[in-house]
C-alpha positions, 0 to 999 in steps of 0.5 A, a space after each residue: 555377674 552379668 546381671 549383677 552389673 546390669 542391676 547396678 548400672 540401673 541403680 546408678 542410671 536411676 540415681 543421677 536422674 533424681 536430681 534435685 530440680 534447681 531452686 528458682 527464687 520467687 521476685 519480692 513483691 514491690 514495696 507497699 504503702 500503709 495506711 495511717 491505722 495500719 502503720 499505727 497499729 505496727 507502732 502502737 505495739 512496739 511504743 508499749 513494749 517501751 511503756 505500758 501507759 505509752 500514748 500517741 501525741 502526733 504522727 505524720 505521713 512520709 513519702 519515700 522514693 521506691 515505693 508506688 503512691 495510693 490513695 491514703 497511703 505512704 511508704 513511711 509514717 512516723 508518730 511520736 508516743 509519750 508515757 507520762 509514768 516515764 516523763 519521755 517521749 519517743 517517736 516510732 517509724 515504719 517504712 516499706 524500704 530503707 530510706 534516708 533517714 528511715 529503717 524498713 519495718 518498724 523502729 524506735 528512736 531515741 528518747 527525750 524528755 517530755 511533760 504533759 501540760 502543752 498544747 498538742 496532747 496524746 490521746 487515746 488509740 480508741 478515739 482513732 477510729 478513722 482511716 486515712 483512706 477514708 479522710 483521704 476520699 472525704 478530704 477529695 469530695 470536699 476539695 473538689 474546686 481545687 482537686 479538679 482545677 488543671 495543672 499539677 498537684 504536690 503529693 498529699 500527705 497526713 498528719 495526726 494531731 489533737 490540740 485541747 481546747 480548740 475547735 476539735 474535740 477530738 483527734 485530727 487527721 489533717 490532708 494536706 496537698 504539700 509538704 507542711 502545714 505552713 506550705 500546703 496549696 490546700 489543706 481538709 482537716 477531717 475528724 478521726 473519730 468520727 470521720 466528719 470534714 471540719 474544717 478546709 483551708 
């Protein structure tokens, strides 16, 4: 009997030190920025589950708050697709955090009218061959006068665009330091196919 009790308290002395060792959650890494083809890579794919023939018309870099600045990058984006067999267009955006006006990830809004025919045309994805890291450091030796004058700076952003008829034969990232094309201290307009300077102003 003796034995038959010691054996259980064994078991049971056992038993309560195989204890499961307490969960400890691993911290989320901070958000991070995405660069101009890498965010548009998420969108394009979501933009032709909506339409097959869908097209990229203009996109845009967003700075959010939360999420650390980097060279060529933004915590948010946002490019306005178009298909023509549908006659709609529909902007796309992706941002590293919830944000004022914005969803984390990727996520469609509405969809409005749209005929081809304007000045801004969509083009296609294969022309876009350049980062925004890249036209970021093209755009900084270029505007090395304004870049390396004292003082501060307003953050840079992108926008993506392509205009028949114009100067630009193809797409366009333009780097602009402000929040506007109409605001901006200084603007380099780079090539995103070919990843050339064409234009400073």
């Amino acid at each position: 009997m003796r034995m038959f009790l010691a054996a259980v308290a064994a078991i049971l002395l056992v038993g309560c030190s195989d204890e499961p060792a307490p969960v400890t959650k691993k911290a989320e890494p901070p958000p991070a920025p995405l660069s101009g083809r890498q965010a548009f890579q998420y969108l394009y794919g979501s933009s032709r589950m909506w339409a097959p023939d869908s097209q990229p018309l203009t996109g845009r870099s967003v700075n959010v708050t939360g999420v650390k600045l980097e060279p060529g990058k933004a915590g948010g984006w946002e490019i306005i697709f178009v298909s023509e067999s549908l006659a709609r267009a529909r902007t796309y955006t992706w941002s590293a955090v919830e944000a004022d006006g914005l969803h984390k990830g990727v996520f469609p809004g509405q969809q409005e009218a749209w005929r081809a025919g304007g000045a801004q045309r969509p083009f296609s994805p294969a022309l876009l061959k350049t980062d925004t890291i890249d036209a970021y450091e093209e755009a900084v030796k270029s505007a090395k006068d304004y870049v390396s004058k004292p003082g501060t700076r307003p953050p840079v952003n992108f926008m993506l665009d392509y205009e028949a008829g114009t100067r630009f034969p193809n797409p366009i990232w333009r780097v602009l330091w402000g929040g506007s094309v109409s605001s901006a201290e200084y603007t380099v307009t780079v090539d995103a196919n070919t990843g050339k300077v064409v234009a400073r102003d």
